[in-house]
ZANU-193445 format. One record per residue (C-alpha): residue in three letters; x, y, z. Coordinates in steps of 0.2 Angstrom, whole numbers, plus 5000, padded with zeros to 4 digits. Last residue first. Layout:
// residues N
ALAXYZ...
END
This chain:
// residues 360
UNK589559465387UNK589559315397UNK590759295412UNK589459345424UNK587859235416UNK589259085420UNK589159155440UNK587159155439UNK586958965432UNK588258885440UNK589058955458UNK587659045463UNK586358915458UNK586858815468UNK587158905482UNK585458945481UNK584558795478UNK584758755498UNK583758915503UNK582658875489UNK582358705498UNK582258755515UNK581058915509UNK579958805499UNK579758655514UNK579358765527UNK578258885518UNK577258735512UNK577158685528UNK576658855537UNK575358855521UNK574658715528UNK574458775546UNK573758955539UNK573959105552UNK575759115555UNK576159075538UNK575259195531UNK576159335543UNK577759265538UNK577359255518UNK576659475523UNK578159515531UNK579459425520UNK578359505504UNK578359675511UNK580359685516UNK580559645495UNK579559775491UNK580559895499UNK582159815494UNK581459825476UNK580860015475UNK582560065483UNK583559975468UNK582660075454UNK581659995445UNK582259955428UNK581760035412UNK581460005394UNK580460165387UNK579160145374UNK578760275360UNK580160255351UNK579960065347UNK581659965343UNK581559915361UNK579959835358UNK580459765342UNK581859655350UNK580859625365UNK579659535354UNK581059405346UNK581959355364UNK580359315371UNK579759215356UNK581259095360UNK581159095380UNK579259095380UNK579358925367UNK580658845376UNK579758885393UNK578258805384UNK579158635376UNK579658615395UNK577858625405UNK576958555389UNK577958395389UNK577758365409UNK575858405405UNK575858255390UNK576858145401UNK575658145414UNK574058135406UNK574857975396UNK574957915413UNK573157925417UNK572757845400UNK573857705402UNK573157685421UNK571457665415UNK570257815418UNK568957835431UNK570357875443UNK570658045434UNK568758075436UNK568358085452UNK570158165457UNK569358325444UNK570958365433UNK572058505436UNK573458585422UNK574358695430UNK575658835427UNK577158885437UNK577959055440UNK579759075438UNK580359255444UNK578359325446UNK578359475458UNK580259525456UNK579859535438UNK581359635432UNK581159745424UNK580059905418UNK578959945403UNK578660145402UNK577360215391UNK575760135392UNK574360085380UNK574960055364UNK576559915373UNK575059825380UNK574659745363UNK573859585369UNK575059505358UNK576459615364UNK576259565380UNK576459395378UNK577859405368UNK578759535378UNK578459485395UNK577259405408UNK575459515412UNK575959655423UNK574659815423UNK574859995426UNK573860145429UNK572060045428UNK570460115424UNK571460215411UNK570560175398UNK572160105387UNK572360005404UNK570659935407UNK570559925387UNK572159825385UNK572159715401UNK570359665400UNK570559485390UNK572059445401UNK571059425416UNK570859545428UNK571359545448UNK571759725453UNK573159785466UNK572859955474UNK574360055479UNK575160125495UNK576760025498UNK575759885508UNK574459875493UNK576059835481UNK576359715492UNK574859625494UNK574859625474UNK576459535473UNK575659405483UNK574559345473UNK573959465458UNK574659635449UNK573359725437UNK573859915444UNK572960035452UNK574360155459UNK573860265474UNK575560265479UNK576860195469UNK577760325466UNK578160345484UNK579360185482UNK580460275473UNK580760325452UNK579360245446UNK578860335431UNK576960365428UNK575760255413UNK576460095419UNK576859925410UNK577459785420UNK578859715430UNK579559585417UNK579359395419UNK580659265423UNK580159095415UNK578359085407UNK578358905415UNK577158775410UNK575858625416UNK576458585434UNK575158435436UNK573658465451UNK572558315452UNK570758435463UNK569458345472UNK569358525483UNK570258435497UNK571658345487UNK572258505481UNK573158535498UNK573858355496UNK574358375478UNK575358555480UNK576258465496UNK576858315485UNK577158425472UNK578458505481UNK579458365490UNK581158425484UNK581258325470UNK579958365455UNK579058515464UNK580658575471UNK581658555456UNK580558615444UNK580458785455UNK582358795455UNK582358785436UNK580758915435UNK581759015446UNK581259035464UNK580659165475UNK580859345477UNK578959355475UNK578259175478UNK577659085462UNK576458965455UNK576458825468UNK576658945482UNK575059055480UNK573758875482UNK574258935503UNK572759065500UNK571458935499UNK569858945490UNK570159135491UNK571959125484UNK571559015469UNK572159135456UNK573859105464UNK573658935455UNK573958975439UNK572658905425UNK572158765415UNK570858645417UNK570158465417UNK568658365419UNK567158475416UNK565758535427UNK566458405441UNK566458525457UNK568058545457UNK568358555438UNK567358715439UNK567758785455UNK569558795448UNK569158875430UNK568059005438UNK569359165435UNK569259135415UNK567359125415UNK566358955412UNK565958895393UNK567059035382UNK567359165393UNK569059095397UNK569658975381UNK568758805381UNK569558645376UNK568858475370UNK569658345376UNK569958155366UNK570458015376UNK570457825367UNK570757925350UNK572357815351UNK573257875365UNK574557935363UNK573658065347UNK572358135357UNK573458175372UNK574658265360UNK573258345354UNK572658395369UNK574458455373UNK574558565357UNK572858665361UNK573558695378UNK575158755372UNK574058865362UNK573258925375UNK574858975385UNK576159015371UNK575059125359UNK573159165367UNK572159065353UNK570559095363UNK570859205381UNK571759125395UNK570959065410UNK570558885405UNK569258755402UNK569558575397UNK567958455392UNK568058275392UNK567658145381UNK568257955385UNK568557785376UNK568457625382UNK569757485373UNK570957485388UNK569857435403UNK568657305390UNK570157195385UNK570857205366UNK570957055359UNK569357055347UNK570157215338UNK568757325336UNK569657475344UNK571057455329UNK572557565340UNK572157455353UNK573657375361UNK574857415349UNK574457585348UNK574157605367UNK575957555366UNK576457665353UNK575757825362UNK576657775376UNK578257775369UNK577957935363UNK577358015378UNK578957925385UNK580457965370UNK579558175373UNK579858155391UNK581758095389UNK582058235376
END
């Protein structure tokens, strides 16, 4: 509520200052207006991520008087979906949308500022970027690549995936080619399969096609749009990979500091908006979709079997320890996430997951 009152607030001050730009009193920094361009990986009119996008620009449009206007463009659309980043690096357009384990190969430590298997929620990941020195760290390593990063959405605790094979132990997932990125997809390689990068465009006719066995994307709203429950039988929980994975909006340094400090800020407030309305928005729609999924004979709701978990979970400390080991920054990172999540816990324990208990 409090961000909304500010992106509003802000809105009315730029309003008042220069809501008429051919008012005589209004002082050359605050009466320019900008056009930028915005690119991001998810496909046109994608429900909760590109339209949550579409809303923020809007948003953007509106605080600020007209003053900053961006046009957005889906993946595929003016650069492809997995070259957001190189693209608003180098200062092809402004701003863009994405998740920032995408980045691995630009620099693999970008993985902790979307999600770490067995990590943290998406409330225990707000709090560390906000308040336990997160976004500090995401914005130095950033800083390198001309890169603003801003926590830009949450999709909230993912499901597992969509597979064509039951996974009953962890020798099921041999010789699986499943869409899993980031570090999850290390560990599925360590128990035996072979992780895939795809947009979501390809999920449906790479799995439908069988050029993949099984593919994650985020849960039942999202999956249901791309229509993943026609193309595999068994959709398993929880998301062990993805349990509060952050999205980001970044913006080419170059250009943010080329704006006024009104129109910086209301860059802030409008990405603080679009990383609380879209958990909202997943957590509602959510609900809805798994509603009709379950009510569909031909799916089967299943969750993987304890086994499967601890194995994957001894990957993911191995292969964090062993990234650690060889990347200084991400040794920092590492340092910081684990020490606050470690923290979190207890928390969390005693509040969110002990009320959960007594709920029926």
């Amino acid at each position: 509520m409090k961000r909304r009152d500010l992106l509003t607030a802000a809105g009315a001050v730029a309003l008042s200052g220069c809501a008429a730009e051919q008012a005589a009193d209004c002082s050359a920094g605050n009466s320019e207006s900008f056009s930028w361009k915005m690119v991001t990986t998810w496909p046109p009119g994608f429900p909760g991520m590109q339209t949550g996008v579409m809303r923020m620009v809007e948003q953007i449009k509106t605080a600020s008087a007209g003053r900053l206007k961006i046009k957005v463009y889906a993946g595929g659309e003016l650069v492809p979906a997995l070259e957001v980043f190189d693209a608003v690096s180098r200062g092809k357009v402004e701003m863009g949308h994405g998740a920032a384990y995408y980045w691995k190969g630009k620099t693999e430590a970008a993985q902790y500022f979307t999600t770490i298997p067995f990590g943290m929620t998406v409330l225990e990941m707000n709090g560390w970027l906000h308040f336990g020195g997160g976004l500090e760290l995401y914005r130095e390593l950033y800083a390198d690549f001309n890169l603003v990063p801003f926590p830009a959405g949450n999709t909230g605790v993912q499901m597992g995936g969509w597979f064509n094979r039951e996974i009953n132990s962890i020798e099921d997932l041999k010789g699986l080619r499943m869409r899993i990125p980031g570090i999850g997809g290390e560990a599925l390689a360590r128990a035996g399969g072979t992780p895939v990068t795809l947009p979501a465009a390809e999920l449906f006719t790479s799995l439908q096609t069988g050029v993949i066995d099984a593919s994650e994307w985020v849960g039942p709203y999202n999956d249901q749009a791309l229509g993943l429950h026609d193309t595999a039988r068994y959709y398993y929980y929880p998301g062990w990979h993805e349990p509060g994975p952050s999205l980001e909006g970044i913006v080419n340094k170059t250009a943010l500091a080329s704006l006024p400090e009104d129109l910086r800020t209301i860059i802030e407030l409008a990405t603080a908006t679009l990383n609380e309305t879209m958990m909202a928005e997943f957590t509602a729609r959510n609900a809805f979709a798994l509603e009709d999924i379950e009510n569909n004979p031909e799916v089967e709701i299943r969750r993987f079997p304890d086994e499967v978990l601890e194995k994957l979970r001894g990957y993911v400390d191995e292969i964090i320890s062993e990234l650690a080991a060889r990347d200084p920054r991400a040794a920092r990172i590492n340092e910081s996430f684990q020490a606050y999540k470690s923290r979190v816990a207890r928390w969390t324990e005693i509040s969110e997951k002990a009320f959960l208990n007594t709920r029926k």
